[in-house]
N, C-alpha and C positions, 0 to 999 in steps of 0.2 A: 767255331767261327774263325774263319780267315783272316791274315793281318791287313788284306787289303779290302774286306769288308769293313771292318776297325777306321782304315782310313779315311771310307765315303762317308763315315757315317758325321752327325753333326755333334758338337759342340754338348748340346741339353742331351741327346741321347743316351751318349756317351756316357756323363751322369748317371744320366738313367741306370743305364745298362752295371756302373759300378755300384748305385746303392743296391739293385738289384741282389748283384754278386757279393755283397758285404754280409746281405739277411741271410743267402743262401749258407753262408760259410759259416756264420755264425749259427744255422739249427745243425750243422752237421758237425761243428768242432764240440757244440755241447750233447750232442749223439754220442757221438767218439769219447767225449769224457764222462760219461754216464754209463759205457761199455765197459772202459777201462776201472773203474772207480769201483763197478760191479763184480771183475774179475779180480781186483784186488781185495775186496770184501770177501771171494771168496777163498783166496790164499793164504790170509792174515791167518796165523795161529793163535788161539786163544791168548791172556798172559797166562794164568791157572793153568796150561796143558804143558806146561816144561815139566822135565823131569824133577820130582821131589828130591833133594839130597838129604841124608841124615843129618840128623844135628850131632856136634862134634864137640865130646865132652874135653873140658880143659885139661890141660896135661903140667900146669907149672899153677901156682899160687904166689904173692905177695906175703910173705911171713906181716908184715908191717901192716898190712893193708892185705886182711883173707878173702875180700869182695872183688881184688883185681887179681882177673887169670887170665891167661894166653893159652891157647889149645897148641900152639908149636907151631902156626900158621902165618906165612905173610911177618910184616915186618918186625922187631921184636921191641916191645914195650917198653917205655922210658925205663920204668923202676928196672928191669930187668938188665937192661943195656947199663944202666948205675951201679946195680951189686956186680956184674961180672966187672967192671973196672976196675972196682973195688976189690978184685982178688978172687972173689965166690963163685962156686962151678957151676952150671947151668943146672945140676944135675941135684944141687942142694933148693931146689926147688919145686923138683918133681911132684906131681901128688903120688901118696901113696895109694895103688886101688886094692881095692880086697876083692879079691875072688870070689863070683856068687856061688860055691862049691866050698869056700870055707864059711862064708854066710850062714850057710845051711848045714856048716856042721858045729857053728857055732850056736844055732837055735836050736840046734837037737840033745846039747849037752844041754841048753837051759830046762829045755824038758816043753816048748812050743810046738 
C-alpha cells in the first residue's frame, strides 16, 4: 500500500486497517517465537551430558580437626592459612598415601 493511498483513506479506516495490522503482527511474532523457542530446545545440552570429572582425593588434613581436608585446590583453608603463620610447612600436613602395591604386599605377608 502507497503513502498516498494512506492519505485518501478516512479517519475509521485507518483504524481499521491498524487493528488490523496489530492481530496480523501479533500471529506472526508468536510464530517466530515458537520457531525460535523450538530451535533453542533443540540446541540446549542436557545438564547430565557435561563431561564427568574424577573426584579428587584430599591431599592435606587438619591434625586438630582429621574431618577437615583440602585436596590442594582453589583457596587455602582457614586452619591451614593459621598453622603456616604459625611457622608449620604446608608439607607437615600432607596425607600420607600408601601405595596399592605395598597394600598387597602387606596382605600377602598376612597370609589373605
Amino acid at each position: 500500500m502507497r503513502r498516498t493511498e494512506l492519505k485518501r483513506m478516512s479517519s475509521d479506516r485507518l483504524w481499521t486497517l491498524r487493528v488490523e495490522l496489530a492481530g496480523v503482527l501479533r500471529q506472526k511474532i508468536l510464530s517466530m517465537k515458537a520457531q525460535l523457542e523450538d530451535r533453542l530446545r533443540k540446541l540446549r545440552v542436557p545438564a547430565s551430558a557435561h563431561r564427568p570429572y574424577p573426584e579428587i582425593q584430599p591431599k592435606y588434613r587438619n591434625p586438630d580437626q582429621p574431618s577437615e581436608t583440602w585436596a590442594g585446590r582453589g583457596k587455602k583453608p582457614r586452619w591451614l592459612v593459621a598453622q603456616l603463620r604459625l611457622g608449620k610447612r604446608i608439607e607437615d600436613f600432607r596425607i600420607k598415601v600408601r601405595k596399592k602395591s605395598r597394600i598387597a604386599d602387606g596382605l600377602a605377608r598376612v597370609g589373605r
